[in-house]
C-alpha positions as CSV (number, residue, x, y, z in Angstrom):
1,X,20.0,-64.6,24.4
2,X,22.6,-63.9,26.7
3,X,22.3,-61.2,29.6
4,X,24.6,-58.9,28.3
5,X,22.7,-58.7,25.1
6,X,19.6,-58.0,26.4
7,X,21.0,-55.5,28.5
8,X,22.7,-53.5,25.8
9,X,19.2,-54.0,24.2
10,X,17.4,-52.0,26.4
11,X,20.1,-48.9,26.8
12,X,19.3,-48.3,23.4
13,X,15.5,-48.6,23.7
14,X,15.9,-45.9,26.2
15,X,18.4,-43.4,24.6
16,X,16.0,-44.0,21.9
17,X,13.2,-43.4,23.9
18,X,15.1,-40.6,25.5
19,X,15.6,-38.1,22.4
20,X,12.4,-38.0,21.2
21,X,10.8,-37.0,25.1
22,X,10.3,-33.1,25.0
23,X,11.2,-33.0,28.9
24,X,15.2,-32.8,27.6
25,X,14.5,-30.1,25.4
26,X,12.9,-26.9,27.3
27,X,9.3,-25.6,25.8
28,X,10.1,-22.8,23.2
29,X,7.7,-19.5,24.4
30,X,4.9,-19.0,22.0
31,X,2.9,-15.6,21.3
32,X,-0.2,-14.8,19.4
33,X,0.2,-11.8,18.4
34,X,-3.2,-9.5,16.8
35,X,-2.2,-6.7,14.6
36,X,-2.5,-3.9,17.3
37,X,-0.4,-6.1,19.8
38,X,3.3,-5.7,21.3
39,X,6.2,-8.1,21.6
40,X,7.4,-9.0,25.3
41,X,10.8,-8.6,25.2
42,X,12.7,-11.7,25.2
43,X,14.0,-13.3,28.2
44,X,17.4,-14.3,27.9
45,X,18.8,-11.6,26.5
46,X,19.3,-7.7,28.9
47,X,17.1,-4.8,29.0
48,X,18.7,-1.9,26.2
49,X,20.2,1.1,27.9
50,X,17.9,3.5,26.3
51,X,14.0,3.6,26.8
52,X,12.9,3.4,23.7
53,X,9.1,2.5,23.3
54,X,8.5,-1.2,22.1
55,X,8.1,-2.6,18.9
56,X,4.4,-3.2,17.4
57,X,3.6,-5.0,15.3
58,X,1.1,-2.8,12.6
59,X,-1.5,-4.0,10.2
60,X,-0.1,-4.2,6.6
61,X,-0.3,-0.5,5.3
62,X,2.0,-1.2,2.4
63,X,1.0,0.2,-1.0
64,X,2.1,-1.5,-4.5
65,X,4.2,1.5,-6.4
66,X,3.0,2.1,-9.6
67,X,4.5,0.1,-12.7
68,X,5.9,2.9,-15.1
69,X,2.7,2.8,-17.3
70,X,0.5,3.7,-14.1
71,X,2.6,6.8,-13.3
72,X,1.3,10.1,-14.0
73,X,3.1,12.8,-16.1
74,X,2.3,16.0,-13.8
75,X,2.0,19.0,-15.7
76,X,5.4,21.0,-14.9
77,X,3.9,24.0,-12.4
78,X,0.9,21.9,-11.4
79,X,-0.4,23.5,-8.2
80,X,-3.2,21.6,-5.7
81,X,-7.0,23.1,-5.6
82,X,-7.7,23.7,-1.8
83,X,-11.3,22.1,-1.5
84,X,-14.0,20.8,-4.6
85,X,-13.9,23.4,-7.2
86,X,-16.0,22.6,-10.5
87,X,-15.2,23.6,-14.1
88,X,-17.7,23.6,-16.9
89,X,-16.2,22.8,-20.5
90,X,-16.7,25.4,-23.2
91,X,-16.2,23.1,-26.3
92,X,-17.6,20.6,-27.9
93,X,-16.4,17.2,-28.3
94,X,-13.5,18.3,-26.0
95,X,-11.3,14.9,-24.7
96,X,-9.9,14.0,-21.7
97,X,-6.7,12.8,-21.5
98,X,-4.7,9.9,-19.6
99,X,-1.6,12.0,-19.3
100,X,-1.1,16.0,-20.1
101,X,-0.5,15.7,-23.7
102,X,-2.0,15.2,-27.0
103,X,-0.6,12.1,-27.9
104,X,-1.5,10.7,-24.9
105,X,-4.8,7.9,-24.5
106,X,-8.3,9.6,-24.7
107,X,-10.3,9.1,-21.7
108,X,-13.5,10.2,-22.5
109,X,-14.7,12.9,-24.6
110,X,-17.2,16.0,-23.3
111,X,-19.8,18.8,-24.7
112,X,-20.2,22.2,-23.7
113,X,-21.7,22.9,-20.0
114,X,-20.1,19.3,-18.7
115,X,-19.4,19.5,-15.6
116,X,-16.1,18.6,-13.8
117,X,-14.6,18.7,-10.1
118,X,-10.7,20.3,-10.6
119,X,-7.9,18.5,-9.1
120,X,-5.2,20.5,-10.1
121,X,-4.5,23.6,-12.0
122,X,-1.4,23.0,-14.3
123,X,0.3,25.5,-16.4
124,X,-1.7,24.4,-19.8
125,X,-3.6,21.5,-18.3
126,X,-5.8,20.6,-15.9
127,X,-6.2,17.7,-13.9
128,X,-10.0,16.9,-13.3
129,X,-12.4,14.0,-12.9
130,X,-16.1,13.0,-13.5
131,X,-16.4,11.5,-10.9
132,X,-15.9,7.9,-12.5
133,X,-12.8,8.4,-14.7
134,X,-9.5,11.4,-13.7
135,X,-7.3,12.6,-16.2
136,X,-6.2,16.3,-18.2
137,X,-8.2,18.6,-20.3
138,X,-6.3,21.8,-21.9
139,X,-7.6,24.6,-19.9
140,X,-8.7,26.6,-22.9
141,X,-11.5,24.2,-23.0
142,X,-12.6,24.6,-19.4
143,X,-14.6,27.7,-17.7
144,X,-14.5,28.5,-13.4
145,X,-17.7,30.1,-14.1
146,X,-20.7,27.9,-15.1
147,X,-21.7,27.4,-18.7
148,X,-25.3,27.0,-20.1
């Protein structure tokens, strides 16, 4: 092989060699970042005129929203209860409903003296729960005063 072939030979070896060395390319920063932690601002670009506070990065407090079978129908003039207030039921065999309506899915079903914390007072329903299942009862069929 002739000198100028070799030559060529190993100009290529080294561009070769060359590209794939990591001392041409500069390091790219890394961060590990927890979920309480902020970002260092990044160095090649200025300081922003304003002082605003920097970004953090927050655990995930998203929420799924409800599909349209999951939302509730509030009862139009539904007001909040301030703290735990029970009702008693004053009927037998008196159902709970998933939504405030009749035609609506039956819950569970109660007797007379049952005893139930009140989530909201509605303007013909009430929103209450047994502590394992929530959902409207007409409020002819509850009592604020106890029932034996």
């Amino acid at each position: 092989m002739s000198k100028k072939y070799i030559v060529i030979i190993c100009m290529v070896a080294f561009v070769v060699i060359a590209a794939g060395c990591n001392s041409f390319n500069p390091p790219m920063p890394t961060y590990n970042v927890g979920a309480n932690d902020t970002l260092p601002p990044p160095t090649d670009t200025p300081e922003p005129a304003t002082s605003e506070p920097p970004l953090t990065v927050a655990p995930n407090t998203l929420t799924p929203s409800p599909t349209p079978d999951e939302t509730e129908t509030p009862d139009p003039g539904a007001t909040q209860t301030p703290a735990v207030v029970n009702v008693w039921v004053n009927g037998d065999a008196v159902n709970m409903r998933e939504r405030a309506n009749t035609d609506s899915n039956r819950l569970g079903q109660y007797n007379k003296g049952a005893k139930l914390e009140l989530l909201e007072k509605g303007e013909n329903w009430w929103k209450v729960t047994d502590g394992t299942r929530t959902g409207y009862i007409r409020k002819d069929f509850l009592s604020e005063t106890e029932i034996n």
